[in-house]
Rosetta silent file (secondary structure, phi, psi, omega in degrees, C-alpha in Angstrom):
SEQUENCE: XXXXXXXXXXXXXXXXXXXXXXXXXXXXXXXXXXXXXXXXXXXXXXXXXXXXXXXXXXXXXXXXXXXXXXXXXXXXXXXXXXXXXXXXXXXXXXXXXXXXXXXXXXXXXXXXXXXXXXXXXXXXXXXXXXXXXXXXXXXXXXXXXXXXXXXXXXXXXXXXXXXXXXXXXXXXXXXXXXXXXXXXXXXXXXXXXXXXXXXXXXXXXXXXXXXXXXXXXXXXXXXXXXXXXXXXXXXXXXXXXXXXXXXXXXXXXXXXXXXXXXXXXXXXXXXXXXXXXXXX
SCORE:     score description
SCORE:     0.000 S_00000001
   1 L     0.000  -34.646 -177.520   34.358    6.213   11.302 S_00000001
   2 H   -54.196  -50.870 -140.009   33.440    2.511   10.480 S_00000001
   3 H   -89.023  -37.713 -174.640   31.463    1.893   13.547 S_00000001
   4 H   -51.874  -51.248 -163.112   29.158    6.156   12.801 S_00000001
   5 H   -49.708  -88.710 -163.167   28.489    3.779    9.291 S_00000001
   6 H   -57.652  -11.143  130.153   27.011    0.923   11.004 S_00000001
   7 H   -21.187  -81.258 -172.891   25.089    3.001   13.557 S_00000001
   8 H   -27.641  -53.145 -172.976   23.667    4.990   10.398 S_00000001
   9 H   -96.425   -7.603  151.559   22.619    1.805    8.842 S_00000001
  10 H   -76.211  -23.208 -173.342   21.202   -0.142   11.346 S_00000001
  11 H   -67.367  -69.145 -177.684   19.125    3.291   11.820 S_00000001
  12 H   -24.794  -51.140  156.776   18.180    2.968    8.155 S_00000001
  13 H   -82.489   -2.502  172.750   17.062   -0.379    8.545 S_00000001
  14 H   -83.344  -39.431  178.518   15.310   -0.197   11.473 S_00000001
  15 H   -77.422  -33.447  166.425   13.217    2.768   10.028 S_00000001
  16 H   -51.473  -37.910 -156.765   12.239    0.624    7.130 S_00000001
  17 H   -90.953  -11.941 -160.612   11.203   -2.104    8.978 S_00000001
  18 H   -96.125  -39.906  175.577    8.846   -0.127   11.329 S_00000001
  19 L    89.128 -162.508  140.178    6.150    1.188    8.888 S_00000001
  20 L   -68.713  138.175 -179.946    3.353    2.638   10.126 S_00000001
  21 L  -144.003   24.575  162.632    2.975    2.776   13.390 S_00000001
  22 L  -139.767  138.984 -159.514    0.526    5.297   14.009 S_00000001
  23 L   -99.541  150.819 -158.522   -3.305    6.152   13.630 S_00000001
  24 L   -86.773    5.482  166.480   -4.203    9.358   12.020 S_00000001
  25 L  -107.832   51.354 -163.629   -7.170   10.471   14.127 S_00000001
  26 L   178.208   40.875 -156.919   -6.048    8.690   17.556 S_00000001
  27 L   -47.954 -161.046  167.649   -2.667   10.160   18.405 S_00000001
  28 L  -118.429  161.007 -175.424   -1.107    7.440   21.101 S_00000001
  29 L  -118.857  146.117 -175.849   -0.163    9.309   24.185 S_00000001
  30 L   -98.586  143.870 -166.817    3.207    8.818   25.975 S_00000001
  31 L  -106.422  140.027 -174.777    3.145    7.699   29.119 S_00000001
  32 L   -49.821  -27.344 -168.471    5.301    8.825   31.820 S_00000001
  33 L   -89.787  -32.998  168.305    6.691    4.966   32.420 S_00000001
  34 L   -20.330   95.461  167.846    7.537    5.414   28.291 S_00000001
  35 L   -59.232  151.796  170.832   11.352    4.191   28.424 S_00000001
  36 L   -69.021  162.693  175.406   13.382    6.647   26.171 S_00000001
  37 L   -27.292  134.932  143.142   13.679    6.145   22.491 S_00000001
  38 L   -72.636 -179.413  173.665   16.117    4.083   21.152 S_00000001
  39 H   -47.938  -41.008  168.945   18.542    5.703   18.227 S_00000001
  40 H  -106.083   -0.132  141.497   16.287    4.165   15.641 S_00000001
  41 H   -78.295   -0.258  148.614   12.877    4.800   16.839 S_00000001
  42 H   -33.996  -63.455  162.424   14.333    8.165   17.378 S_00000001
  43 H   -47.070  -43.710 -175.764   15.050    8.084   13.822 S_00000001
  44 H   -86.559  -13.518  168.820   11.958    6.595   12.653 S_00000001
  45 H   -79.555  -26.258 -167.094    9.673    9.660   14.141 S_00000001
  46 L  -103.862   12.479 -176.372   12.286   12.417   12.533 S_00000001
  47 L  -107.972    7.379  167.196   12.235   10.808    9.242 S_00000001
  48 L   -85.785  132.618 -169.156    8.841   11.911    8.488 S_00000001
  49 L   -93.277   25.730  148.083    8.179   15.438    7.297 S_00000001
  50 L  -109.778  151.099  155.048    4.777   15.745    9.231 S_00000001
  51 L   -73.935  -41.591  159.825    4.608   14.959   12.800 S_00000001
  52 L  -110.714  166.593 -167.489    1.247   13.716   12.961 S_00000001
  53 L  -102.401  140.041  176.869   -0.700   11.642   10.555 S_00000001
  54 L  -143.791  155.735 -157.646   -3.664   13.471    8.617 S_00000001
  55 L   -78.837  172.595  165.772   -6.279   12.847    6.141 S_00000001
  56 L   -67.817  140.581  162.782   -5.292   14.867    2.503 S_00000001
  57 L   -81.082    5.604  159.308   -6.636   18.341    3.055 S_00000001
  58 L  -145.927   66.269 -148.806   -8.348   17.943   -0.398 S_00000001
  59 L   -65.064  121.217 -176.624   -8.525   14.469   -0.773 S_00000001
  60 L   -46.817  159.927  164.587   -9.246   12.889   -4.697 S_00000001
  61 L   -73.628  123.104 -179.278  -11.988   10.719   -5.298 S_00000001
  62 L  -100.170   24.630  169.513  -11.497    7.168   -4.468 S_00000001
  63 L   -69.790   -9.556 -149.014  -14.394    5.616   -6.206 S_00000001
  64 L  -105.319  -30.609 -176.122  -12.640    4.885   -9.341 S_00000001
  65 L   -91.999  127.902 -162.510  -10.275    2.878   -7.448 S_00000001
  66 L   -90.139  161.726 -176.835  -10.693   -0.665   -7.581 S_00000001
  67 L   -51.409  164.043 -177.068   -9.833   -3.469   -5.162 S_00000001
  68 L   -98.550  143.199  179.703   -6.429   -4.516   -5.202 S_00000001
  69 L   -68.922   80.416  175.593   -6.129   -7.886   -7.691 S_00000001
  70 L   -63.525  121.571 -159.179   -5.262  -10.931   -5.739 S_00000001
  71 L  -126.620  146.116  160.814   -2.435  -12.769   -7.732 S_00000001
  72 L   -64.992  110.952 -128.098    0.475  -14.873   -6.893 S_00000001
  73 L  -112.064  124.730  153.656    3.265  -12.877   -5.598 S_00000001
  74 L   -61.456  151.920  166.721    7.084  -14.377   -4.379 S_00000001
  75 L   -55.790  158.650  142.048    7.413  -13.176   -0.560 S_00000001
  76 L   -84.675  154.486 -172.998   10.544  -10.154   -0.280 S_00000001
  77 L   -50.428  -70.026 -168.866   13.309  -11.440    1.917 S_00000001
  78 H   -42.247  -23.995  171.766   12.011   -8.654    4.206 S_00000001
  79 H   -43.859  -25.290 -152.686    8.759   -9.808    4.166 S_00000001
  80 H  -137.424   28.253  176.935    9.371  -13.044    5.945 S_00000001
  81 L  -100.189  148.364  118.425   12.179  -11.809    8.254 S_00000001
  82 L   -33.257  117.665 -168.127   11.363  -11.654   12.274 S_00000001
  83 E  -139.718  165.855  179.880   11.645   -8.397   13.822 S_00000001
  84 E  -115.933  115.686  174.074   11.857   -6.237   16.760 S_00000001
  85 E  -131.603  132.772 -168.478    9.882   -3.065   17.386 S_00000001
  86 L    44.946   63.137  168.396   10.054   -0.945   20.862 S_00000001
  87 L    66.027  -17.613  164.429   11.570   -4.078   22.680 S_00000001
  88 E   -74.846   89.970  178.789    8.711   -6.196   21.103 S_00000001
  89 E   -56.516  155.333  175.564    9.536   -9.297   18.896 S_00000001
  90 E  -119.359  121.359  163.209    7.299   -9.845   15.910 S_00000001
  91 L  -104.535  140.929  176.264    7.345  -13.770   14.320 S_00000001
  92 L   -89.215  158.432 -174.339    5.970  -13.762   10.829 S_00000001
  93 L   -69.298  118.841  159.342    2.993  -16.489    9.929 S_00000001
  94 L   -63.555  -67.964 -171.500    4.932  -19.018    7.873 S_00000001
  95 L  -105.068   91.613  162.996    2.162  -20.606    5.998 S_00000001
  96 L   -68.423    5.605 -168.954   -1.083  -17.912    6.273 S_00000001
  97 L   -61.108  143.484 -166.608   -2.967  -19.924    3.625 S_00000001
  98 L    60.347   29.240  177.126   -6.987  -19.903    5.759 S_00000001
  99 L  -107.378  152.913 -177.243   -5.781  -17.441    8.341 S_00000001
 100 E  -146.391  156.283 -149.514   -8.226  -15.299    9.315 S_00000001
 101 E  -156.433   90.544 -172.464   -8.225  -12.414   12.186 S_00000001
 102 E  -108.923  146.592 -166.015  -10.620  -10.452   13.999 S_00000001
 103 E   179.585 -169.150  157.091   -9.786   -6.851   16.020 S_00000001
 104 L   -62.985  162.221  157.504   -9.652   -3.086   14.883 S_00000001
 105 E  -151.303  138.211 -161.608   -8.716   -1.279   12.302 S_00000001
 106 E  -106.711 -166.075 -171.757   -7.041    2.063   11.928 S_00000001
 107 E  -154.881  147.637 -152.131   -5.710    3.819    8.844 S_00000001
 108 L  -124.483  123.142  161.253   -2.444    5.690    8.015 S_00000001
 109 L   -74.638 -120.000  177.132   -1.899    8.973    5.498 S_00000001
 110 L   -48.660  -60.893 -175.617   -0.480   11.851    5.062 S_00000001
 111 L   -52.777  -45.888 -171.671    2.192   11.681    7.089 S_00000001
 112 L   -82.200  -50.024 -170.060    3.236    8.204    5.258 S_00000001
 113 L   -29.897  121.371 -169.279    2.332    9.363    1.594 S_00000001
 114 L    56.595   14.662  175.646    5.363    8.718   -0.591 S_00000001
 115 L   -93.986  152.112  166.234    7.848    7.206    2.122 S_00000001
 116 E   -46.419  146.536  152.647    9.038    3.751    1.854 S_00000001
 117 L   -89.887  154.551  169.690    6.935    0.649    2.987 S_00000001
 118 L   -40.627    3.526  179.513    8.702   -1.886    5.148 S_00000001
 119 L  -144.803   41.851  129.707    9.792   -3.701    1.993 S_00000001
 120 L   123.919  -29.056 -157.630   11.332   -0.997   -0.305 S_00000001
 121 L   -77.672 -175.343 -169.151    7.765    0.112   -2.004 S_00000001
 122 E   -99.667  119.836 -179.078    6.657    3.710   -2.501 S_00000001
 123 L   -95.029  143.451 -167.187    3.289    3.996   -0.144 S_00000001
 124 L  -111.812  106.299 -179.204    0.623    5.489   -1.689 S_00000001
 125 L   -69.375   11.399  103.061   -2.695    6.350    0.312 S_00000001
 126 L   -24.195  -37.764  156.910   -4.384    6.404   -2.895 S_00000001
 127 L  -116.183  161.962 -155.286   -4.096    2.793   -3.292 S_00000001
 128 L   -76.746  125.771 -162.059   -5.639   -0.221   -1.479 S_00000001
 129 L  -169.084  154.732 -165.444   -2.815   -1.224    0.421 S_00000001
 130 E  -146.150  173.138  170.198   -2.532   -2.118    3.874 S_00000001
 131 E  -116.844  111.784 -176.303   -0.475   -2.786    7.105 S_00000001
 132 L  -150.905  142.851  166.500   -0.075   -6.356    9.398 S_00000001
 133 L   -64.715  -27.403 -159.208    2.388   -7.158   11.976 S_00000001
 134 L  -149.665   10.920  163.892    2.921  -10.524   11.348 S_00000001
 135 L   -69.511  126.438  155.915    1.925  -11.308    7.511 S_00000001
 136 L   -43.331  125.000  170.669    4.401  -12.118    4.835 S_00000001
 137 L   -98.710  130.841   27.685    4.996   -9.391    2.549 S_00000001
 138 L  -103.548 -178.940 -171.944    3.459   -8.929    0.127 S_00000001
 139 E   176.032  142.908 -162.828   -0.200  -10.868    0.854 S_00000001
 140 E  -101.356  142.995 -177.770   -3.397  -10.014   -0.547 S_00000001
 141 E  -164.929  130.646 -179.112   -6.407   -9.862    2.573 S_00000001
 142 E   -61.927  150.304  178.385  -10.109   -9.513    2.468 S_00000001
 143 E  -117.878  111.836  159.114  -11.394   -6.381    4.927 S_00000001
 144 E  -134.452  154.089 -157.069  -14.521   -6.598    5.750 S_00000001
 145 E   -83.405  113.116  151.443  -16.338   -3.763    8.301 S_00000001
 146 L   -78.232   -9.139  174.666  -18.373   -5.657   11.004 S_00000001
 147 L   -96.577   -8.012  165.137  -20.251   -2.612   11.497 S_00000001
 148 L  -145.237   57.556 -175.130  -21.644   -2.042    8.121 S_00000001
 149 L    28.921  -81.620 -121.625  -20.614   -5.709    5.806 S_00000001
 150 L   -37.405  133.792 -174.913  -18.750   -3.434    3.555 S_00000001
 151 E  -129.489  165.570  171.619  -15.116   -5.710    2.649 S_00000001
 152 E  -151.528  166.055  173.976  -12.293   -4.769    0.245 S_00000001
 153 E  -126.666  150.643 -168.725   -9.746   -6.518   -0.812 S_00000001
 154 E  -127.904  173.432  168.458   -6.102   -4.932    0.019 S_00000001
 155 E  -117.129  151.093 -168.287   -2.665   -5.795   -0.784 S_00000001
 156 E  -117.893  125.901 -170.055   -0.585   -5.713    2.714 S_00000001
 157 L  -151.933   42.497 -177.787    2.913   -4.216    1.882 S_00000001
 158 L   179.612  171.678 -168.189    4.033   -2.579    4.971 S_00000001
 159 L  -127.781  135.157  153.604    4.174   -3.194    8.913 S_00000001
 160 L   161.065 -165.200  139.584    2.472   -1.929   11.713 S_00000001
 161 L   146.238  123.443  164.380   -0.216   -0.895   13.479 S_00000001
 162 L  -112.476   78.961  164.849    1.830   -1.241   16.367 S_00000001
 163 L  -147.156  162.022 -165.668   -0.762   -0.601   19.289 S_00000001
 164 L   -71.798  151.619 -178.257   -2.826   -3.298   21.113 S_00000001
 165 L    59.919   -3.423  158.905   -5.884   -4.646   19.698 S_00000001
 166 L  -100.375   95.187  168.030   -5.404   -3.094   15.983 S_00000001
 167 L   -71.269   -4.108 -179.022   -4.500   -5.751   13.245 S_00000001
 168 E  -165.319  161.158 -168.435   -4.111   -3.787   10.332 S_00000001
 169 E  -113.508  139.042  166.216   -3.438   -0.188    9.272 S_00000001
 170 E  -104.816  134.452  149.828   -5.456    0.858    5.831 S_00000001
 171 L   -39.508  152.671  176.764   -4.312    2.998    3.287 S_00000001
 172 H   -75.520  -15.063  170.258   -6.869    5.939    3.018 S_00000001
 173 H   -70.155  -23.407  168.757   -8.404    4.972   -0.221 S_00000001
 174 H  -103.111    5.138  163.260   -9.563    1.752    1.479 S_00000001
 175 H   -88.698  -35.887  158.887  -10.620    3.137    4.848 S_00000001
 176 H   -82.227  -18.043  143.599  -13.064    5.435    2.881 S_00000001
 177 L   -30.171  -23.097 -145.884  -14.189    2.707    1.103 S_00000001
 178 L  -118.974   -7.920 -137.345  -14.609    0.831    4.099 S_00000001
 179 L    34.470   59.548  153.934  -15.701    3.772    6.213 S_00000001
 180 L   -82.705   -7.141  174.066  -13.306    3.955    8.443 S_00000001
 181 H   -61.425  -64.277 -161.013  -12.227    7.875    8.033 S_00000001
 182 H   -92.543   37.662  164.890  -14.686    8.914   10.008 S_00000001
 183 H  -144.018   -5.958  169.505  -14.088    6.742   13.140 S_00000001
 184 L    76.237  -71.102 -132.857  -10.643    6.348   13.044 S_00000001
 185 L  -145.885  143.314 -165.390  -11.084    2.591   13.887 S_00000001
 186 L  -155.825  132.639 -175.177  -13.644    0.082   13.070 S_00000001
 187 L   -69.291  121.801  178.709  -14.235   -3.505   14.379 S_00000001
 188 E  -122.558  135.794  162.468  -12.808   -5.874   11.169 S_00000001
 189 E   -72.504  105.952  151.895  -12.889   -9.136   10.051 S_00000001
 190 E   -89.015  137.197  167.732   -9.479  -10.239    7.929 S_00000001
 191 E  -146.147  126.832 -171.075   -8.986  -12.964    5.705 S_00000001
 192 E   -92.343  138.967 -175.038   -5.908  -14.078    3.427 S_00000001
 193 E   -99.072  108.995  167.242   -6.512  -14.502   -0.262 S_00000001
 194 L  -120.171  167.197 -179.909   -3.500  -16.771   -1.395 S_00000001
 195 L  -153.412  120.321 -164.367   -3.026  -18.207   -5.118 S_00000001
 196 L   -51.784  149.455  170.540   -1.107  -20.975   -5.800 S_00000001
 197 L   -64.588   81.201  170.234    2.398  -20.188   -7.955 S_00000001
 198 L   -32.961  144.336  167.048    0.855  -20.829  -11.567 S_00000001
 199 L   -91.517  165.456 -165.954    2.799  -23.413  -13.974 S_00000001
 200 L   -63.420  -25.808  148.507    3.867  -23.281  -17.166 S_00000001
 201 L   -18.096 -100.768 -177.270    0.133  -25.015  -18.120 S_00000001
 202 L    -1.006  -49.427  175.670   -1.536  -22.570  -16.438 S_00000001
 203 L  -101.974    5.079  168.676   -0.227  -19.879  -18.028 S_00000001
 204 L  -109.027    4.320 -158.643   -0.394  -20.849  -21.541 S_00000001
 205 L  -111.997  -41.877  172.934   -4.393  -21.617  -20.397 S_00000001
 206 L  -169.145  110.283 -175.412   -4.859  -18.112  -18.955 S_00000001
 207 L   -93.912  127.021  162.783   -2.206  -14.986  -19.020 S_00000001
 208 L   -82.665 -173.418  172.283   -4.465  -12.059  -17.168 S_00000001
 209 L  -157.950 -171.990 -149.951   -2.957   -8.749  -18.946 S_00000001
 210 E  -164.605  137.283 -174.976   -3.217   -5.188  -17.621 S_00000001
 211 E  -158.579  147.849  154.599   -3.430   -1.999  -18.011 S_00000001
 212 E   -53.459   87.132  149.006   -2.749    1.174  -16.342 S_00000001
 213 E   -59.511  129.934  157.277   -5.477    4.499  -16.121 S_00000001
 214 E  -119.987  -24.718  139.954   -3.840    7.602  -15.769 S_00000001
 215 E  -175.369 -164.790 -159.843   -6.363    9.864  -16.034 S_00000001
 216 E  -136.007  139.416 -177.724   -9.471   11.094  -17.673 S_00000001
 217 E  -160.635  174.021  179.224  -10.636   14.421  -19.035 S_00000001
 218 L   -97.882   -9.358  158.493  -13.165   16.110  -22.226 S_00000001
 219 L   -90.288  102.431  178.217  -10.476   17.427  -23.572 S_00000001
 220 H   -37.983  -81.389  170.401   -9.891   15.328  -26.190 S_00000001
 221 H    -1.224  -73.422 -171.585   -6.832   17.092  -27.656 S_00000001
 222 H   -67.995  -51.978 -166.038   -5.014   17.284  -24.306 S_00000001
 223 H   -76.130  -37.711  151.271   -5.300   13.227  -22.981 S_00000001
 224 H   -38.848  -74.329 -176.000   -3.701   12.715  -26.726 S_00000001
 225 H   -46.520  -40.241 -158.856   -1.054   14.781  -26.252 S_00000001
 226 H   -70.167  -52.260  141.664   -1.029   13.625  -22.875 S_00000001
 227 H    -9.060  -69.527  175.929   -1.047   10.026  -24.001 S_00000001
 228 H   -71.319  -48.771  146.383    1.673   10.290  -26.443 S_00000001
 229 H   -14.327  -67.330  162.395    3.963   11.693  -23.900 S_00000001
 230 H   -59.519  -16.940 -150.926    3.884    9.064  -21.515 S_00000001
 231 H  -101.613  -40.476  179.046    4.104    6.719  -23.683 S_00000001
 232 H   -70.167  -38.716 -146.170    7.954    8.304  -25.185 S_00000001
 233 H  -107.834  -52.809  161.354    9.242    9.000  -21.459 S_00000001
 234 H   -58.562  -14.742 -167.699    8.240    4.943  -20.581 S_00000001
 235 L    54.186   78.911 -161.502    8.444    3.382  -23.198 S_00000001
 236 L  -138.549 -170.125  150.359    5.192    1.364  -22.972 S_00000001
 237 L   -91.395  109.932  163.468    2.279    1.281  -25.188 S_00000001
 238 E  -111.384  132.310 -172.830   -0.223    3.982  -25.108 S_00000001
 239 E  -156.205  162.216  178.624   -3.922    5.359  -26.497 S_00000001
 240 E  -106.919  142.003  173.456   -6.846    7.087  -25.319 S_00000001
 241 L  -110.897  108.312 -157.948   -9.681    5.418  -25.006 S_00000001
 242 L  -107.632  139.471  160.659  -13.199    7.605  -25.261 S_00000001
 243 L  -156.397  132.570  174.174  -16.398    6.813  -24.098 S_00000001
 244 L    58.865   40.767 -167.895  -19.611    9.207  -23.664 S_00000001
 245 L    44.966   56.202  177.865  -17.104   12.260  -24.380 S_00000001
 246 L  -140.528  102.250 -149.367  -15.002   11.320  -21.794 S_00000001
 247 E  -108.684  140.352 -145.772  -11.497   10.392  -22.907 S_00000001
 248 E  -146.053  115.639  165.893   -9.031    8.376  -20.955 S_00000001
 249 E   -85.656  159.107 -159.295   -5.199    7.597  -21.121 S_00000001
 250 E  -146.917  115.223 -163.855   -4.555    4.154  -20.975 S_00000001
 251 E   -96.322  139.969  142.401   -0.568    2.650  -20.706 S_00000001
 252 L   131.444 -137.260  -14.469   -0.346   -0.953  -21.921 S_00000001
 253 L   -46.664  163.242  133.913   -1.232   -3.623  -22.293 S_00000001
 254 E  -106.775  130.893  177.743    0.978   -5.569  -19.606 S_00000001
 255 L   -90.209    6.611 -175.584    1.171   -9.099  -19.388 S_00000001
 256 L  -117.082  106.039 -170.867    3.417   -9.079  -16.328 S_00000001
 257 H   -63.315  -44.105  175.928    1.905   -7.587  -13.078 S_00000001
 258 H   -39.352  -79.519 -148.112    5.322   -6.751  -11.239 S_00000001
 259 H   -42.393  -47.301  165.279    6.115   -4.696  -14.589 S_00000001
 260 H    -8.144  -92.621  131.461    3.073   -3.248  -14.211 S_00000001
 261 H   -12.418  -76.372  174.959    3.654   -2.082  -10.854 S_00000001
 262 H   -52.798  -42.404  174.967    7.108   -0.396  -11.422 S_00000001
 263 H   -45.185  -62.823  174.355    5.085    1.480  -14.290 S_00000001
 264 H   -34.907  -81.325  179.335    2.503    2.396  -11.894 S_00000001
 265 H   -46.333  -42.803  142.780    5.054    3.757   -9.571 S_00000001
 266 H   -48.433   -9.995 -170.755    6.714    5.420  -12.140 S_00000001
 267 H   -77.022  -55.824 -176.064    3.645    7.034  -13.043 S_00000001
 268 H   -75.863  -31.748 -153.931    2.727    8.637   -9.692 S_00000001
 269 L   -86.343   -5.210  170.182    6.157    9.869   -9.507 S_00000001
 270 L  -109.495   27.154  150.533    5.473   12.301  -12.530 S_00000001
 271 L    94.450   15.190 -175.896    2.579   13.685  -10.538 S_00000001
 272 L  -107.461   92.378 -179.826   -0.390   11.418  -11.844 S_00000001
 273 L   -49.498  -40.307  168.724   -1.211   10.518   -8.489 S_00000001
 274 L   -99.303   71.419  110.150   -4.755    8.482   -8.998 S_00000001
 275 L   -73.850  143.637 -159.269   -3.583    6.224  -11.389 S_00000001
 276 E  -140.902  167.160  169.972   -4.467    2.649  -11.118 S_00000001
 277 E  -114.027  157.527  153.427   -4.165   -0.318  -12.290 S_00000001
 278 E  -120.024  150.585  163.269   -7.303   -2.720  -13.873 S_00000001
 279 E   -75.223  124.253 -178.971   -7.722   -6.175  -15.480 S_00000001
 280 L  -112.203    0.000    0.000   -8.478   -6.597  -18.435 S_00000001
């Protein structure tokens, strides 16, 4: 009975650790020489409830949604562990400060939408968030499109693309940003945004603060009510904010970006799906 437990949970962690590993216009095709599966990529294909990865059939607007905020971040242990996927080791970049990295890039969905990332988070194709094999997580990374300049900036919180010649996997709000939806893959330029671990100066000199959209509507009435709600089940600070009859809850301020985060995440998980965060 001991030894089914440690099976299970080597599975467990091995499916965490794996990510994305597939693009959602581009299935990869198995090859007849394809050794079988081990137990936990076995595991990591059945723990998704789609088979294949697909855009949202009625996907929200991602214009609203803003670059992800490069900030200084501690690594997660997982982040900065060495790993093995399909017989392949991966070593992570100890110091990425200047690294930069050019190849394809594909972008991961449906399929992924609300499963863990390789380090514990919830992933949300709704926010600019990314995929790299060999980055510490989490790390902040410029995108930019060699076929039309367009860049983003992403936060990379998950592992994969694991196929040849593709460095990074996008969430779908920044592959339509980027235009990458409608090519599946696009030749990209990467570059890591790091920021030194502020000091106790620093931060009496300049505290960013934060705040949470959760959404927006003309009904006044309702984004009050709406408003007040949220604000009782999180316990945060909340008000609508109106401009040009267009009325908007708004959680915060927060001066702490993890805290933020967790909000954020809590947020989505009571169905307000485009909610973001901005600086204020």
């Amino acid at each position: 009975m001991q030894t089914f437990y440690k099976v299970a949970s080597l599975a467990l962690l091995s499916s965490v650790i794996v990510g994305c590993s597939s693009t959602p216009t581009e299935p990869e095709p198995v090859a007849p020489s394809t050794p079988p599966l081990s137990q936990s990529d076995r595991y990591q294909e059945e723990r998704y409830d789609l088979k294949d990865d697909t855009a949202p059939e009625k996907p929200m607007s991602v214009e609203h949604v803003e670059d992800a905020m490069p900030q200084y971040e501690p690594y997660s242990l997982g982040g900065t562990r060495d790993y093995t996927v399909r017989g392949k080791r991966y070593h992570i970049i100890k110091d990425p400060k200047g690294f930069k990295q050019k190849g394809q890039a594909s972008w991961y969905g449906k399929k992924f939408h609300g499963h863990q990332t390789s380090i514990g988070e919830v992933y949300d194709m709704y926010s600019m968030s990314a995929a790299h094999k060999e980055l510490p997580l989490p790390s902040y990374v410029k995108v930019t499109n060699l076929g039309n300049g367009k860049s983003a900036i992403v936060r990379v919180n998950d592992r994969g693309p694991f196929h040849d010649g593709r460095i990074i996997d996008l969430s779908f709000a920044a592959a339509k940003k980027l235009d990458v939806i409608k090519t599946g893959v696009a030749n990209v330029e990467i570059e890591v945004i790091t920021v030194d671990k502020p000091n106790s100066q620093t931060k009496k000199q300049a505290l960013p603060k934060y705040q949470i959209q959760v959404a927006s509507s003309s009904n006044k009435e309702r984004v009050e009510t709406l408003a007040n709600d949220l604000g009782q089940k999180l316990s945060v600070d909340s008000f609508v904010n109106s401009e040009n009859e267009i009325h908007r809850v708004i959680l915060g301020p927060f001066d702490d970006y993890e805290l933020t985060q967790k909000t954020l995440e809590q947020v989505k998980l009571l169905g307000y799906s485009s909610a973001f965060v901005r600086k204020i």
